[in-house]
N, C-alpha and C positions, 0 to 999 in steps of 0.2 A: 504494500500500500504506500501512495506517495503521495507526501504533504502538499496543501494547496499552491501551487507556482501560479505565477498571471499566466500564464500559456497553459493550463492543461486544465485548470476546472471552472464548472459550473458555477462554483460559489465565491468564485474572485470578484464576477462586480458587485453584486451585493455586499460581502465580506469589507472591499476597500471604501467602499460609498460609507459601508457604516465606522469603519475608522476613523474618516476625515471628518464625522457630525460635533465629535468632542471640541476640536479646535475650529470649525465657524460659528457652537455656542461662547466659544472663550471670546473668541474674536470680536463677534460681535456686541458680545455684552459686557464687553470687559468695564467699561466707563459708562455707562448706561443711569442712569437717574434711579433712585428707590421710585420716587413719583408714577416713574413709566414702569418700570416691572412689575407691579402694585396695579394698574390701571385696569379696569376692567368696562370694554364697548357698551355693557348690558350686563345684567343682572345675572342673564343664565350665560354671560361668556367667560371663557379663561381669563385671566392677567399672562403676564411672562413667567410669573414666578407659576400659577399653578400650571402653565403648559410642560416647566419645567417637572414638575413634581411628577406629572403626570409621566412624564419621558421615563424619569425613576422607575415608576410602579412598572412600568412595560415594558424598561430592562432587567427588572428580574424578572419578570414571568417568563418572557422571551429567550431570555439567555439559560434558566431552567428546563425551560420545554426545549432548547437544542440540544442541553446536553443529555436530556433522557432519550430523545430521540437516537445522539450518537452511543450510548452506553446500554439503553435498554433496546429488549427486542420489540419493536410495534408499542413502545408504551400509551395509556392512555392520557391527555396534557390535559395540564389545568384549565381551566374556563376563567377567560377576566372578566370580574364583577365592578361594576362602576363604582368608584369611591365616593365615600360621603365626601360633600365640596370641603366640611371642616377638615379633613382631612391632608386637602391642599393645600393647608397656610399653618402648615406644625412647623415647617423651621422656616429660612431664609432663602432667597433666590442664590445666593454664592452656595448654601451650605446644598443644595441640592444639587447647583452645577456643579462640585466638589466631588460627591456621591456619585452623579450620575456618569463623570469622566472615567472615576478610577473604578467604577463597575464596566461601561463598556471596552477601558483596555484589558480589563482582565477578560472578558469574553472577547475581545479580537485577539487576542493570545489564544483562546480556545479556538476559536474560528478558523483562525491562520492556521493553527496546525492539523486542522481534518484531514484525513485522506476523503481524495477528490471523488473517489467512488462511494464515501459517504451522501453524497447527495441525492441517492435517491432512497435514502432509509426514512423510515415513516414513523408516524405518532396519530394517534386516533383524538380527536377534537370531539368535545362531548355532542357540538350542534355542525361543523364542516365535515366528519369524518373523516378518514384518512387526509396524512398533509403529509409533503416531504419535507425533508431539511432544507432544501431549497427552496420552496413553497415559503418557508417557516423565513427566512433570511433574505428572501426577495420582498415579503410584505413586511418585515424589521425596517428593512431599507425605504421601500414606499413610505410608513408612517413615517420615517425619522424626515423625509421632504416633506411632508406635509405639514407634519408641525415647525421644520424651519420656514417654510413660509406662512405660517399663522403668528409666529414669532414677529419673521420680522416688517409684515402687517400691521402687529401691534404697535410694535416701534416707531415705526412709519405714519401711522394716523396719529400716534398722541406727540410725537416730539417734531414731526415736520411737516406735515402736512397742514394745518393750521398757521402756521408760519409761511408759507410760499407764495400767500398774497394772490394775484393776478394766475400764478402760474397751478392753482388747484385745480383749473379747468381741463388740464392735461392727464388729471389722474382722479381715481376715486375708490380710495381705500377701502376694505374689506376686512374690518380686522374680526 
């Protein structure tokens, strides 16, 4: 069996896509205002801090259900239950982007080392049924875009968008 290389597996774009998410949340929020990570569109939407927490809760579930899938045979994976909202504002947007960094390298350190014929091994979902590990890392990969661009939406509508004067008519944030 031979470990993930960019040339020979299935699971290298997902795998790298999800490498690179730690360092465009640092990036982008390194300086970022409490105000704006705090700020929430509506009543029933994220802030930054809870999108981040949110990321947390999905990297572990996510990175548990891969590694059952590579160590057990056919396991059956957990079900995610939507968190109570208090739930999202138990610590700080740094101490969660802290958590959520040194969780995902320690799962791309798992990821990176799979043998590439692990990609078609499976896990039973209580409501999708059968998934692959690639199925499993490919939709890892989709949420982690989706919520970097709900991120940085938020961003965008509370810190500049009200500010551009004349030039709002060019855009119309979504956060």
């Amino acid at each position: 069996m031979q470990a993930l290389s960019p040339a020979s597996s299935l699971l290298q774009p997902p795998v790298s896509l999800l490498q690179k998410t730690p360092a465009i949340l640092e990036t982008l929020l390194r300086d970022v205002p409490a105000d704006i990570l705090d700020w929430k569109p509506a009543a029933n939407r994220w802030s930054i801090t809870e999108v981040l927490a949110h990321l947390l809760m999905i990297e572990q579930l996510y990175g548990d259900r891969a590694k059952r899938i590579v160590v057990d045979n056919n396991p059956t994976l957990e079900k995610y239950f939507e968190p109570d909202p208090a739930n999202l504002r138990e610590k700080t947007t740094n101490q969660y982007l802290k958590e959520f960094v040194a969780l995902r390298q320690a799962n791309y350190f798992f990821w990176h080392g799979i043998p590439s014929s692990a990609a078609t091994r499976t896990g039973v979902h209580p409501e999708m049924g059968t998934v692959t590990l690639l199925q499993l890392l490919n939709e890892l990969a989709n949420h982690d875009l989706g919520h970097l661009r709900q991120i940085a939406e938020l961003y965008r509508a509370k810190a500049f968008y009200p500010q551009a004067g004349p030039f709002q008519r060019y855009s119309n944030p979504k956060p």
